[in-house]
C-alpha positions, 0 to 999 in steps of 0.5 A, spaced: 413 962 842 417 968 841 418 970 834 425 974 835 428 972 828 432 967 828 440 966 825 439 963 819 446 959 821 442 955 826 437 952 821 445 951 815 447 947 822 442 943 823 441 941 816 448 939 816 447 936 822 441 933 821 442 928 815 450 927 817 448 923 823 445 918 819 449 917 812 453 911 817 447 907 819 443 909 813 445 913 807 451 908 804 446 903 805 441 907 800 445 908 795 450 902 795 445 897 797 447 892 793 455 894 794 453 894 801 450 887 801 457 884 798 462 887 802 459 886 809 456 879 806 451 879 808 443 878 805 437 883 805 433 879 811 440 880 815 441 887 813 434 887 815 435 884 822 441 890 823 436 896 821 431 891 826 436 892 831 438 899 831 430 901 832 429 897 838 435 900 840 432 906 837 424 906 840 426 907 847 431 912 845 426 918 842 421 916 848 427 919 854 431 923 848 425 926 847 424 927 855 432 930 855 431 936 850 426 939 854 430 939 861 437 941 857 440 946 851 441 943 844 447 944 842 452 939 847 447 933 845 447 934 837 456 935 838 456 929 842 450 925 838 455 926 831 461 925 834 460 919 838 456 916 831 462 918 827 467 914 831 463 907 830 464 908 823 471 907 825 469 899 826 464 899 820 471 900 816 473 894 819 468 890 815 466 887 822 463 880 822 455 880 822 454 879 830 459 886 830 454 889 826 449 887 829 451 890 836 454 897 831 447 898 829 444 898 835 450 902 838 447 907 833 441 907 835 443 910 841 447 915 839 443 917 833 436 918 838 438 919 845 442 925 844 439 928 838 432 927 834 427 930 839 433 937 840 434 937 832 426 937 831 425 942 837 430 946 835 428 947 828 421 949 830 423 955 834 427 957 828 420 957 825 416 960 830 409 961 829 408 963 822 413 959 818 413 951 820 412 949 813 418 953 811 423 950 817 421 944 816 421 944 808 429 946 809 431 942 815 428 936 810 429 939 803 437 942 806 438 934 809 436 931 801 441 936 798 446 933 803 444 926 803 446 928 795 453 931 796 455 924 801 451 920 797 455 923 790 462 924 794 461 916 795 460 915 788 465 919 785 469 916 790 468 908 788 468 910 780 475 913 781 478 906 785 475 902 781 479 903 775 476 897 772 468 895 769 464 895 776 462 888 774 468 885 773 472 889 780 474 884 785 471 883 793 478 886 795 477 892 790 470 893 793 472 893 799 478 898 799 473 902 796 468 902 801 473 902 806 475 909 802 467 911 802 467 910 810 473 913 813 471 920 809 464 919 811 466 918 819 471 925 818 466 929 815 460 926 821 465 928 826 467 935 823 460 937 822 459 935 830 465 940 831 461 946 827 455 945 832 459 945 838 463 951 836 458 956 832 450 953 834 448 959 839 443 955 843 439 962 845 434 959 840 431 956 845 433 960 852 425 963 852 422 956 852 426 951 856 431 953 862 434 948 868 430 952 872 424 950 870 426 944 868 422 941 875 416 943 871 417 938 866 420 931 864 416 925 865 410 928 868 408 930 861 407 923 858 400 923 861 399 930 858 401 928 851 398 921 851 391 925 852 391 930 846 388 926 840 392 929 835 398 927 838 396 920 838 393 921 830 400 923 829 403 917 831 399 913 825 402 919 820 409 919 822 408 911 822 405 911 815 409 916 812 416 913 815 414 906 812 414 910 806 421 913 807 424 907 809 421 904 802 426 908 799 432 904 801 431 898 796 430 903 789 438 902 788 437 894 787 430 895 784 435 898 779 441 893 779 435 888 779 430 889 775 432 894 770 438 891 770 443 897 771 451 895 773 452 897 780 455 904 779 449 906 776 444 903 780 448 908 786 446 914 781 439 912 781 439 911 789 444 918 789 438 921 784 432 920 790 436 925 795 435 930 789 428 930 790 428 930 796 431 938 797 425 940 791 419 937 794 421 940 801 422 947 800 415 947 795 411 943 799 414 946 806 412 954 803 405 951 800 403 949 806 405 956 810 400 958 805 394 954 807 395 949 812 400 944 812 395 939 814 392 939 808 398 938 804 399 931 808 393 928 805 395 930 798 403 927 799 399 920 801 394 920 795 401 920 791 405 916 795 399 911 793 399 912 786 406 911 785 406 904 790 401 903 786 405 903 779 411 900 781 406 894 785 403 893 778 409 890 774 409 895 769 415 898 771 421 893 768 426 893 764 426 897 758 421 902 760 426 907 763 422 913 762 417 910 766 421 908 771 423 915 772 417 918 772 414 912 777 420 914 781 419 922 780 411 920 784 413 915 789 419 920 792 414 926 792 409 924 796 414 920 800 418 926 801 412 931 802 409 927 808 416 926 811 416 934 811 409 935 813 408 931 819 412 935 825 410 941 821 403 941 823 405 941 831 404 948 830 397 948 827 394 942 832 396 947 838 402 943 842 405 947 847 413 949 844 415 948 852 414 940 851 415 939 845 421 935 846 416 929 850 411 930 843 416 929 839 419 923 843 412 920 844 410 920 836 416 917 834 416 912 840 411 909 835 411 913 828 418 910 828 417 903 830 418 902 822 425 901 824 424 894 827 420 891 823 420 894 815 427 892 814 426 884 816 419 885 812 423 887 805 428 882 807 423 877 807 419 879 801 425 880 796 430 874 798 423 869 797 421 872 791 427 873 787 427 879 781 420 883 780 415 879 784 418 880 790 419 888 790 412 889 787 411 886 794 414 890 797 411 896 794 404 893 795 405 893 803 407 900 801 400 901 798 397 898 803 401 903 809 399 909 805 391 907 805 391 907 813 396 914 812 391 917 808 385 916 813 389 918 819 390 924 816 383 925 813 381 925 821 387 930 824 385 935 820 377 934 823 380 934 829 384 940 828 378 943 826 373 941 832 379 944 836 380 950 832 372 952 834 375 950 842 379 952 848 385 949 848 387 949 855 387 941 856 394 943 851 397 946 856 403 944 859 405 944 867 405 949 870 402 954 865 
């Protein structure tokens, strides 16, 4: 891997990037879950199927996406990717009926994925280089925090200056118009930033590990080698695990409305309150992990993501204990966060070729993100046939349940990393080397 430094522009435009892509599909969602619900009337099982729907859609994207970033340049497929999701929040704004948002979902899925996650990834490892994964990772996740943030703040300055009125007595049409403001900003700014890339993204970061004329060596042929390296298939477990996690995140602002009773503005603080976190706990865990290894980190960020499942399964967490909720909340993020950061971060470290990075990439995620399709209708379920606290601390008890597995898989990553670290690495190798 080449260690010219690298523009920090790149790392700025990936981040934007980054996290722009799926304030749509997933952003207005986490923030004003229980708005989101009222608006596009639908249930938590339906808003589940949705997200099922987008990871169907989505599974199959990140395996030939990632196939794609290792035979094309970056810069054109994440323009393409924010521009075309930008343009399907123009229908998202039209309050589309169930079927329709079904079919958006799953259109985002495609654009989102297909064009855009095995590039982003790759491109912010060869930001890194050899010496600073930790930190490139820490920024592209902790950067995509601090923007989730700004659209999710944006989002809620915007609903609390339409809605003039207190928000438990604001009508459906002046939610709705409110919403309809939220998203139309939203799709400007996703198609904006989509603008930037194309004009400013030089794509020489990547002009000494992928070409067009070597593109021959690579492609499909790379599956059978990346399914034969083991800490590729232990990651799949890790990345399943940890995104269980992530996608857990989702449901804090209706644990807000619902168990400690918040109204819906500051039910939405609370889910814009998380992706603050987010930023802290990348940057810290990212330069923590550079200095020792970034595999080590990841079994620590699921001892606390299991603690903090663990507070919130255990019912204690309700009404008038605020400080307590704040602190669970504060644990839950920060293992959630930390693993989310730390899982493509250790490539480096378990010796992956930089040249079929892409198929790596879209080989876990093929797996690891399988939690698209199922954890959405899983919450669902649990939270719409147990009504209030019970449901959620079911949903938090299957989380525990994720971070246990998470925490031994990564146990056995790191003794194979080691047993490696004593061993010739030839079977890594890409075609042709």
């Amino acid at each position: 891997m080449s260690e010219k430094k690298q523009p920090f522009q790149i790392i700025l435009l990936l981040i934007l990037a980054g996290e722009a892509i799926f304030v749509l599909p997933f952003v207005l969602a986490r923030v004003f879950r229980p708005t989101f619900l009222d608006v596009f009337e639908l249930n938590n099982l339906e808003l589940g199927i949705c997200f099922s729907i987008y990871g169907i859609i989505a599974m199959l994207s990140y395996l030939f996406g990632g196939v794609i970033t290792d035979m094309f340049k970056p810069k054109k497929l994440i323009s393409a990717a924010l521009i075309l999701t930008a343009l399907g929040g123009l229908m998202m704004s039209t309050f589309p009926s169930y079927n329709t948002m079904k079919l958006l979902f799953g259109y985002w899925g495609f654009t989102t994925i297909f064009l855009f996650w095995a590039a982003l990834i790759k491109a912010t490892r060869i930001w890194g280089g050899t010496k600073k994964q930790g930190i490139a990772f820490g920024f592209l996740d902790g950067g995509r925090g601090i923007v989730a943030a700004g659209f999710g703040s944006l989002g809620v300055l915007i609903f609390s200056l339409i809605i003039d009125v207190d928000p438990g007595e604001a009508t459906l049409e002046q939610r709705k118009h409110a919403f309809r403001t939220i998203i139309l900003v939203t799709s400007f700014l996703v198609a904006f930033i989509g603008l930037l890339v194309y004009l400013f993204m030089k794509t020489d970061t990547d002009s000494n590990q992928t070409n067009t004329k070597s593109s021959d060596k690579l492609g499909f042929s790379n599956l059978k080698l990346v399914l034969r390296i083991k800490p590729v298939r232990q990651l799949m477990i890790i990345v399943l695990c940890a995104y269980v996690g992530y996608k857990i995140t989702d449901i804090f602002s209706l644990y807000a409305k619902e168990v400690m009773n918040y109204d819906e503005i500051e039910a939405a603080q609370i889910g814009a309150l998380l992706l603050y976190i987010r930023p802290v706990v990348g940057i810290t865990i990212g330069v923590l992990a550079d200095r020792t290894k970034a595999s080590l980190w990841l079994m620590i960020g699921f001892i606390v993501m299991l603690i903090g499942a663990l507070l919130f399964s255990s019912g204690l967490v309700e009404g008038d204990a605020i400080s307590f909720f704040f602190f669970s909340l504060i644990v839950i993020a920060t293992g959630t966060y930390a693993v989310r950061v730390l899982y493509f971060a250790t490539l480096e470290e378990a010796n992956i070729p930089v040249t079929i990075t892409g198929t790596v990439i879209g080989a876990i995620s093929l797996i690891g993100y399988t939690p698209d399709i199922f954890v959405g209708p899983a919450m669902g379920y649990l939270l719409d046939s147990s009504p209030g606290k019970t449901g959620h601390q079911h949903v938090f008890i299957m989380l525990a349940v994720f971070a246990v597995i998470g925490l031994s898989t990564s146990i056995m990553f790191r003794r194979t990393l080691k047993t490696n670290a004593n061993h010739s690495p030839g079977d890594l190798k890409s075609p042709g080397e």
